[in-house]
N, C-alpha and C positions, 0 to 999 in steps of 0.2 A: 202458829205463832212461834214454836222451836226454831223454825226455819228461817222466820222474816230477822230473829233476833240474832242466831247463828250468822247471816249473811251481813250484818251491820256490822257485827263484830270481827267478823271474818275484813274486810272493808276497811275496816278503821283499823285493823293491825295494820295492813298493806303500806296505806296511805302513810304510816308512823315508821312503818323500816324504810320507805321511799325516801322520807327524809333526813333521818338519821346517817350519820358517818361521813367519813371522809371520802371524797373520793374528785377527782380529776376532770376538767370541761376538757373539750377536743372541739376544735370549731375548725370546721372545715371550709376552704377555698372554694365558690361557687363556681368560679370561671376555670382551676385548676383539678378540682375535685381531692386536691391536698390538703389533708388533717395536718394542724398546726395546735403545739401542748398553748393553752391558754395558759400567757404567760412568759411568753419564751422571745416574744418580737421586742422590739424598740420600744413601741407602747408601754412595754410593764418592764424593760432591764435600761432606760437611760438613765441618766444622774437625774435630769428632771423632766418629768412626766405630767401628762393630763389628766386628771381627777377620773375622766369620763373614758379614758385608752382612747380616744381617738386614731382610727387609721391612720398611719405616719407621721403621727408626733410623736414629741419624746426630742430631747437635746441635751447637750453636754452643758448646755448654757441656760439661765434662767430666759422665761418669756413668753410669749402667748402663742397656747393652741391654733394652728393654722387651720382649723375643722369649724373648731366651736368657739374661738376667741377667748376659753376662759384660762386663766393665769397657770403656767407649768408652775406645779409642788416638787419637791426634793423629793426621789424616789424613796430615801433612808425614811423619812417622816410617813410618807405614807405608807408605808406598811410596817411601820413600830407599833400601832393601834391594832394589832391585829389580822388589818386590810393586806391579805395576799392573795396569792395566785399560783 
């Protein structure tokens, strides 16, 4: 019984520092096999961007996602809530 209650607990620490802290995506290029910082493309540094990052959105200019059609937000607004990368 020491054992089964040790490995739960043992388990559930794991699972609590896996989530905790800060730390960095890296999403790498399938067809390149190049790690790119999430965060760093058009998607997430134009003036106004896609809610969703859509691959090659992102514009200097207000308008719709060429991906997903839904409406480019002001990058400054989305990520004043919080919402970064």
């Amino acid at each position: 019984m020491k054992k089964f209650l040790f490995s739960i607990l043992t388990i559930a620490a794991l699972g609590l520092a896996a989530c905790g802290g800060d730390h960095q995506h890296n999403h790498g290029d399938a067809d390149s096999g190049e790690a790119k910082a999430h965060g760093a493309s058009k998607e997430y540094t134009s003036a106004y961007i896609c809610p969703m990052h859509c691959e090659g959105s992102g514009s200097d200019q207000a308008g719709i996602c060429p991906v997903c059609e839904m409406d480019y937000v002001l990058q400054a607004d989305h990520v004043k809530d919080g919402h970064n990368h």
